[in-house]
C-alpha positions in Angstrom: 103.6 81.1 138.1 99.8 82.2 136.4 98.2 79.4 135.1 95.3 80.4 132.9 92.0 78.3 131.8 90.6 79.2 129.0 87.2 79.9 130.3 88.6 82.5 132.6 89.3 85.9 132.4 92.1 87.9 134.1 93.5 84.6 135.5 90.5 84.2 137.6 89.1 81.0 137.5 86.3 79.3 136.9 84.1 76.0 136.8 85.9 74.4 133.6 83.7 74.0 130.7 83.9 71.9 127.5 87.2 74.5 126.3 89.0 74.1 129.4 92.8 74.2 129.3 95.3 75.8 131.7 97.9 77.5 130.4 101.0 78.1 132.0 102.0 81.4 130.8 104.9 82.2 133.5 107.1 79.4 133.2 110.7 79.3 132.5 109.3 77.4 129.1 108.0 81.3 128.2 110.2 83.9 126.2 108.4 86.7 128.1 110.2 89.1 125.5 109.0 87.5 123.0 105.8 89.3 120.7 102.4 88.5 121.8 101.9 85.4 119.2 105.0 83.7 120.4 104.4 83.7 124.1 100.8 82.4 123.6 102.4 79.3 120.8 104.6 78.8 123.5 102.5 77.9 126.2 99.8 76.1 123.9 102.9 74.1 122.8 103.8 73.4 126.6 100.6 71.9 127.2 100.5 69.9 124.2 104.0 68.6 125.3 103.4 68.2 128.5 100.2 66.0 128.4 97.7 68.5 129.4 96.6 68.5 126.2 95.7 65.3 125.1 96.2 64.0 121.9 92.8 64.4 119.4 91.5 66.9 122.4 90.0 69.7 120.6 91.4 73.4 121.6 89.3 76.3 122.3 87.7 78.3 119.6 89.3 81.2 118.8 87.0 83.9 119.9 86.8 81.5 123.4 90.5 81.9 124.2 91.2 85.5 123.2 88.6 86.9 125.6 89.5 84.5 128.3 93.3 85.1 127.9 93.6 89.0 127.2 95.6 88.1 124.1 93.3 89.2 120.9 91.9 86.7 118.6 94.3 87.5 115.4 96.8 86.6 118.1 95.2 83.6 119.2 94.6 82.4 115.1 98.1 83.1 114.6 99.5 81.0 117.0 96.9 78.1 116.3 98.6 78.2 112.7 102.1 78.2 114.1 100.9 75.0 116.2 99.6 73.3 112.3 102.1 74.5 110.5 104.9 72.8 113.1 102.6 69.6 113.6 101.5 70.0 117.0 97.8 70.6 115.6 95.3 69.9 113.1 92.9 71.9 111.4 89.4 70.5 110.4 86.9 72.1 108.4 83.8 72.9 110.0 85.2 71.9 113.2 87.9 73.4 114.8 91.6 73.0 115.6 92.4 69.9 117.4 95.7 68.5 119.2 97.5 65.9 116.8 97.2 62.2 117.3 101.0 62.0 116.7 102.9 65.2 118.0 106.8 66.1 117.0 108.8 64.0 119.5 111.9 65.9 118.4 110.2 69.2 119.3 109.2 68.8 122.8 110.0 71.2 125.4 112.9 69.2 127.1 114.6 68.8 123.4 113.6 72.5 122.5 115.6 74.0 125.8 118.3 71.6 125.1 118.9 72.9 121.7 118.6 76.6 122.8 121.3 76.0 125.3 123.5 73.9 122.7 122.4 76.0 119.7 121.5 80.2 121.2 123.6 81.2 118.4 122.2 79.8 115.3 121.2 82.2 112.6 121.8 85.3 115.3 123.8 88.3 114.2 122.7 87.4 110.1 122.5 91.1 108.6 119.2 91.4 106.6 116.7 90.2 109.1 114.0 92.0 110.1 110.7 92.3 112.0 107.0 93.5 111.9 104.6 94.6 114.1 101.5 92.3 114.8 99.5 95.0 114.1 100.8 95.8 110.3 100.8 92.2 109.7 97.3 92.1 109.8 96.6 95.2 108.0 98.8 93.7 105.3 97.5 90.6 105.2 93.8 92.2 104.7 95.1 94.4 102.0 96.4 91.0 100.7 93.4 89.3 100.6 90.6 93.0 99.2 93.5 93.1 96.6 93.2 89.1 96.0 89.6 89.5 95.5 89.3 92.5 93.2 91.6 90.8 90.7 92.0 92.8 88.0 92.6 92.6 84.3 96.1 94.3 85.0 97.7 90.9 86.3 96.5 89.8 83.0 98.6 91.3 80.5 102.3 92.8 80.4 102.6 95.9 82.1 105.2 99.1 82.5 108.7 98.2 83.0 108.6 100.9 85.7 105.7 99.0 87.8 102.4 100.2 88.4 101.6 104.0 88.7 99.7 103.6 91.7 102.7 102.5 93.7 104.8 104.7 91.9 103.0 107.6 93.3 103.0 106.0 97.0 106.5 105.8 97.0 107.0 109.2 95.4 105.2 110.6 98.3 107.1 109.0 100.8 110.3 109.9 99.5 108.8 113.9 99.7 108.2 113.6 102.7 111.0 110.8 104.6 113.4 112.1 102.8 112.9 115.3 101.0 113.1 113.8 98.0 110.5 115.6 95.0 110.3 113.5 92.3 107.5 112.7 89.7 106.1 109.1 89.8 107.4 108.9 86.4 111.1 108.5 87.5 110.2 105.8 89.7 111.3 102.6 88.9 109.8 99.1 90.5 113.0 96.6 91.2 112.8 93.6 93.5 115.5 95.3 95.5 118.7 98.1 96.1 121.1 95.6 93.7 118.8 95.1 90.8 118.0 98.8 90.4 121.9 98.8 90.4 122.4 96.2 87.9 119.1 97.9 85.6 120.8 101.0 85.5 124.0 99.9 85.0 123.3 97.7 81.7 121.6 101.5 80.7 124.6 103.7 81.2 128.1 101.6 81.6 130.6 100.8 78.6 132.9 98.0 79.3 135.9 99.6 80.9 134.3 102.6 82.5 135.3 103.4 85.9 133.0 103.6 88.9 134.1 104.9 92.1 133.2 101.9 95.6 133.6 102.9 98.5 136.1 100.7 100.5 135.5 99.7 102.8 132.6 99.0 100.7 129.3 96.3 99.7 131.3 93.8 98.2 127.7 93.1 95.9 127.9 96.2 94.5 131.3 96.0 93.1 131.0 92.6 92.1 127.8 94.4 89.6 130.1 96.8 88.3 132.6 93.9 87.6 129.6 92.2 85.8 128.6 94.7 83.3 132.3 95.5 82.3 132.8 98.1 84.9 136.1 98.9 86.6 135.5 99.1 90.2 138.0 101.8 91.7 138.8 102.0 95.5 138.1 105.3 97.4 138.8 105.2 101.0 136.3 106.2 103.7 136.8 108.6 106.6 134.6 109.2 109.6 132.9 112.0 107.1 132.8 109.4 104.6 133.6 108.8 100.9 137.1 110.9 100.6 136.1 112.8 97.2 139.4 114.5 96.7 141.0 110.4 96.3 138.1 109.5 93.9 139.5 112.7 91.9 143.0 111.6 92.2 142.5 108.2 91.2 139.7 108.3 88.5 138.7 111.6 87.3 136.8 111.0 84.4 134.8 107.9 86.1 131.3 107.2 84.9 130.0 107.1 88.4 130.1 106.6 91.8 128.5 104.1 94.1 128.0 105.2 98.1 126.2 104.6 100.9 126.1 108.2 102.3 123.1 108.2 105.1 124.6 105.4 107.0 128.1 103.9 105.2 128.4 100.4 104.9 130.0 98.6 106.6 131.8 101.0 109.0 128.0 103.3 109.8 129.7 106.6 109.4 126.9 109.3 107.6 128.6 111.2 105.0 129.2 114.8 106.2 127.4 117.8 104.1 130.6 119.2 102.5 131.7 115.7 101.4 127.7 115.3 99.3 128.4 118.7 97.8 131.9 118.1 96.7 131.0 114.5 95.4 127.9 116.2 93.6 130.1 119.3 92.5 132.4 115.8 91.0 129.4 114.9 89.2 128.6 117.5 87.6 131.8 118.2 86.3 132.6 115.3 84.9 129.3 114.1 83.2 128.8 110.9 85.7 126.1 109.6 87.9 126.1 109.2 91.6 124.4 105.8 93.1 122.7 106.6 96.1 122.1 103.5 98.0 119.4 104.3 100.9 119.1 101.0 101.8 118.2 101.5 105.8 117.8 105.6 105.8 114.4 104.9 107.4 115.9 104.0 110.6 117.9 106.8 112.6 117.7 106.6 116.0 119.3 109.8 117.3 118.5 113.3 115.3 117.0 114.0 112.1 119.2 112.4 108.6 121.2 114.9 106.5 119.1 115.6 103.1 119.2 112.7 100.8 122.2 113.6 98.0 119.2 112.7 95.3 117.1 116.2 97.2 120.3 118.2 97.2 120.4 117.4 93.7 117.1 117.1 92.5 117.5 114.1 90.5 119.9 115.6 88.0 122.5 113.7 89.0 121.9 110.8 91.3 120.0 107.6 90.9 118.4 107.2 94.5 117.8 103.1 95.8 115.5 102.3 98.0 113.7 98.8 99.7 111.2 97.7 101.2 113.1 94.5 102.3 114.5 96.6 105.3 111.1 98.8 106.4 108.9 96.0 105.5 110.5 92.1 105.0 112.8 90.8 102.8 110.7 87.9 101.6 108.5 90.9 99.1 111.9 91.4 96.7 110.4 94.8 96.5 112.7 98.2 95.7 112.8 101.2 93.9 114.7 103.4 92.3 114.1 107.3 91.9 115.8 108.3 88.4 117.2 111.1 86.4 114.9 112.5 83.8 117.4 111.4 81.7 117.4 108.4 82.6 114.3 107.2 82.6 114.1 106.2 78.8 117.1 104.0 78.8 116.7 102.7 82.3 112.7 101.2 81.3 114.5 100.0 78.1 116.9 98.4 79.7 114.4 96.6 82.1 112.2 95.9 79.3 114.9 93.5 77.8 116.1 92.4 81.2 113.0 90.9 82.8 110.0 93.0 80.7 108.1 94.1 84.4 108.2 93.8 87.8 105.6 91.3 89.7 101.8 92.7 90.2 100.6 91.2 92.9 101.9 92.9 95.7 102.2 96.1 94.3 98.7 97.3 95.2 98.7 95.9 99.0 102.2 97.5 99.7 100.6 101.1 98.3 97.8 100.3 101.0 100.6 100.4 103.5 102.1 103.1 102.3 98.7 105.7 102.3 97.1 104.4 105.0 99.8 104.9 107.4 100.3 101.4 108.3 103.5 102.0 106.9 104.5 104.5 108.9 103.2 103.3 112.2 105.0 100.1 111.6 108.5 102.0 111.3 107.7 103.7 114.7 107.8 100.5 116.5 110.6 98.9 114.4 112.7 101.7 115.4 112.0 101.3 119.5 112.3 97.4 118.9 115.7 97.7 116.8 117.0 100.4 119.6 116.4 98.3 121.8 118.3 95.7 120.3 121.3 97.6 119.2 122.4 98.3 122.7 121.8 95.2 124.1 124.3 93.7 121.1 126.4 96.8 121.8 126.5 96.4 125.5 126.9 92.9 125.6 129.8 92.6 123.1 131.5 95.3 125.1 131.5 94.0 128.6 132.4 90.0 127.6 134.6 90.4 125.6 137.5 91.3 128.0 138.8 94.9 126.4 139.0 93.0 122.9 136.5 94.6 121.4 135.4 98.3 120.4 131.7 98.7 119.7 130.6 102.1 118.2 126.7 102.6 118.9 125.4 103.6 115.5 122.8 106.1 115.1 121.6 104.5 112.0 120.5 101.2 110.7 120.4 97.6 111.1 124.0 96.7 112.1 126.9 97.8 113.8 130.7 97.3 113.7 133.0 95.5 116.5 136.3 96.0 116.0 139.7 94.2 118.0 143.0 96.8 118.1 144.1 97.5 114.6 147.2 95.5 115.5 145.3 92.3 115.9 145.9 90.1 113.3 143.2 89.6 111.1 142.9 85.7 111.9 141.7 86.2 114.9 138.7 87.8 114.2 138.2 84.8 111.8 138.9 82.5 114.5 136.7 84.1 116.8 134.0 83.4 114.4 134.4 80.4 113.7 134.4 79.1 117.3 131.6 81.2 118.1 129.7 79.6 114.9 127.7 82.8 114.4 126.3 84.6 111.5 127.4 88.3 110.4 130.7 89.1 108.4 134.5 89.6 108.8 135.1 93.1 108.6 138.1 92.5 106.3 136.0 91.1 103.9 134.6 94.2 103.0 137.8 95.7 101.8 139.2 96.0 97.9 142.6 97.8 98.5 143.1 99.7 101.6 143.7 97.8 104.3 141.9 95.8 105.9 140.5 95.8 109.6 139.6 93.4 112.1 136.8 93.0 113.7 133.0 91.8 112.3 130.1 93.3 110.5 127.1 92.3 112.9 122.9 92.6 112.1 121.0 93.5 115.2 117.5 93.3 113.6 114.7 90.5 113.5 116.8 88.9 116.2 114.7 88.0 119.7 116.9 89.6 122.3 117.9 87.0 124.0 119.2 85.0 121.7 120.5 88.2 120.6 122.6 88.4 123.3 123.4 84.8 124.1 125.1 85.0 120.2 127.1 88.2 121.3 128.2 86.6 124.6 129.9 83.5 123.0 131.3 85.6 120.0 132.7 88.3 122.6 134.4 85.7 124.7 135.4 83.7 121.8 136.9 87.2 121.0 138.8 87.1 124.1 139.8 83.7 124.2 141.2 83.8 120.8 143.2 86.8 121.1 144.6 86.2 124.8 146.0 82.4 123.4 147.7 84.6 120.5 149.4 86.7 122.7 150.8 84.1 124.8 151.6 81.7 121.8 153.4 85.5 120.4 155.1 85.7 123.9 156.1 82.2 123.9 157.9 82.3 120.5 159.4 85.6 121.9 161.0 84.3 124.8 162.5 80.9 122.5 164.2 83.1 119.9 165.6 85.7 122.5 166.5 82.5 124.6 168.3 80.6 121.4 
């Protein structure tokens, strides 16, 4: 165990000055996979609830701490303001940060550990979460703040119903070059995510009673906007190569559009295979309709380079591409886009003009400073080692507990993956499962409309610490094979009654 004073560097101590305050960075208190700020709030918290820090006691400055711990001071001020905003600290102007008279008796460490070992599941396996690098928080938050204090005259007044050209033209240029996408900033729309670019563009284009392919298994959102604006959503299965066209033709011919997932299907993860984009755009083209390309986590592959984006193929004659930054970035911006038709783009900016006039200002310009000065970039690079990372630990983990129930396809793509029981299993189990575990994610059947439905569960792997990560996959898997093993025997058991009556 290194115990650390705060007036020494490189855990070498020395005679303790007015700052003084060990910290036990080693102990089994310490998430030591955990980022930078957490480990450091962690064992400032452990002082504080231990009794080394006293109550009132003020805690080193900032600057004092970083260069006599290694961690940097943004690291340091971060964790000071986890250790306010939780009520272990006070902040006072002019002063300093300072223990608080009266700390959380409900947070100690004792009651913490107790709830992680009660609790490890809590939250875990939600799809939608996500992380960010340290380093790219800060750079955001500074591009926050330069944009906060050159306020300009265009938060002032209504503006484009596309959103603001500047971050139009950043996220034109990213698309050129992520995804092969060449688009003027002009067909860039603003949205506040992948769904509301669907729901804009669908008040532009769909009669009541129009068809729209869905894939299905499928995003049970996206059908349930078609179903909103009068649209018939209409099944087409999905293969390992993706959306079967030929079925979409068989089914609905004359459909007004489709709706797919193709870089990374969800739920089941499958990318859709070149011959299938050119026959679905071939459909297209044919029959007058749009195809929805919904992008929503293209950004991270993890094995090979992604298949051309169906809006490159086609050049934006046909396609309406979705994008987000709630997946690359976090989900609390409600920041999208969409990439549109030339045709389009009159009907689709009237349409938003009436729905909700503009998009939101404010963050526009910060999230264009991510986007040219590379922090954007660098920030995917380490989400994609951190999310790897995490993928096969869920993967691995899922697969060994859970006794042969459970197959676990490592995706190559995205934020989630799929575990599936024998397609024999009845479908309450996987519910049961679930609910015993008390975990987050989805039932895999729920993402069916007509073909039928699998079991198993649709599990997020991202913005989840590891550990816990793994703890939630441990009691799901055995849950898993709990569950199943009592149905067999219960099926045995009524086997051997009836063949015995």
């Amino acid at each position: 165990m290194q115990k650390i004073p705060t007036n020494s560097r490189a855990g070498k101590s020395t005679s303790a000055g007015p700052h003084a305050l060990p910290l036990d960075l080693d102990g089994a208190h310490i998430d030591r996979q955990a980022p930078a700020p957490d480990r450091l709030y962690q064992a400032l918290r452990h002082a504080i609830t231990s009794g080394t820090a006293k109550p009132g006691e003020a805690l080193p400055p900032s600057r004092h701490l970083a260069g006599q711990t290694g961690f940097r001071r943004n690291t340091v001020t971060d964790a000071y303001e986890r250790l306010i905003t939780d009520g272990f600290a006070v902040a006072r102007v002019g002063s300093g940060t300072f223990v608080a008279e009266r700390i959380p008796s409900a947070v100690s460490d004792k009651a913490a550990k107790r709830i992680a070992i009660a609790e490890p599941q809590r939250g875990i396996l939600a799809l939608g979460c996500t992380d960010i690098d340290e380093t790219a928080l800060r750079r955001f938050r500074a591009f926050v703040g330069r944009r906060m204090r050159a306020f300009g005259s265009e938060h002032l007044h209504y503006g484009d119903p596309r959103g603001s050209r500047e971050l139009r033209i950043a996220i034109a240029n990213h698309l050129l070059s992520a995804r092969g996408l060449r688009c003027d900033p002009d067909q860039v729309m603003l949205t506040s995510g992948t769904q509301h670019g669907l729901r804009i563009v669908l008040s532009a284009i769909l009669k009541p009673g129009e068809q729209i392919w869905v894939e299905d298994p499928g995003y049970p959102a996206a059908r349930k906007s078609i179903e909103h604006y009068g649209g018939r959503p209409v099944s087409v299965p999905v293969d390992d190569n993706g959306m079967i066209v030929d079925k979409g033709r068989a089914a609905a011919p004359r459909a007004r559009a489709a709706y797919v997932t193709p870089s990374h299907q969800f739920p089941l993860g499958v990318q859709m295979a070149m011959p299938r984009r050119l026959e679905l755009l071939d459909w297209a083209r044919e029959a007058n309709a749009f195809v929805f390309e919904d992008d929503y986590d293209s950004e991270f592959r993890y094995d090979g380079a992604p298949l051309l984006s169906l809006a490159g193929i086609d050049h934006l004659r046909r396609v309406v591409y979705m994008g987000t930054f709630a997946k690359t970035l976090f989900p609390g911006l409600r920041i999208g886009y969409c990439a549109l038709p030339e045709s389009l783009i009159g009907p689709v900016a009237a349409a938003r003009a009436a729905m909700d006039r503009f998009p939101a200002t404010m963050m526009e310009g910060a999230i264009a400073d991510m986007l040219n000065s590379g922090a954007f970039a660098a920030n995917l690079r380490k989400m994609r080692g951190r999310y790897r990372e995490a993928r096969d630990a869920l993967a691995q983990t899922l697969t060994d507990a859970s006794d042969g129930q459970l197959t676990v396809p490592v995706p190559s793509q995205g934020l989630h993956l799929v575990a599936k029981f024998a397609s024999t299993t009845p479908l309450q189990i996987a519910a049961d499962a679930k609910a015993s575990a008390d975990v987050e994610g989805w039932l895999l059947a729920d993402t069916y409309l007509r073909a039928r439905p699998a079991p198993g569960f649709v599990l997020g792997f991202s913005g989840h610490p590891i550990r816990k990560l793994v703890a939630a996959a441990t009691t799901l898997a055995k849950a898993s094979a709990t569950t199943a093993r009592f149905h067999q025997k219960t099926k045995r058991r009524r086997g051997t009654v009836a063949g015995g009556s």
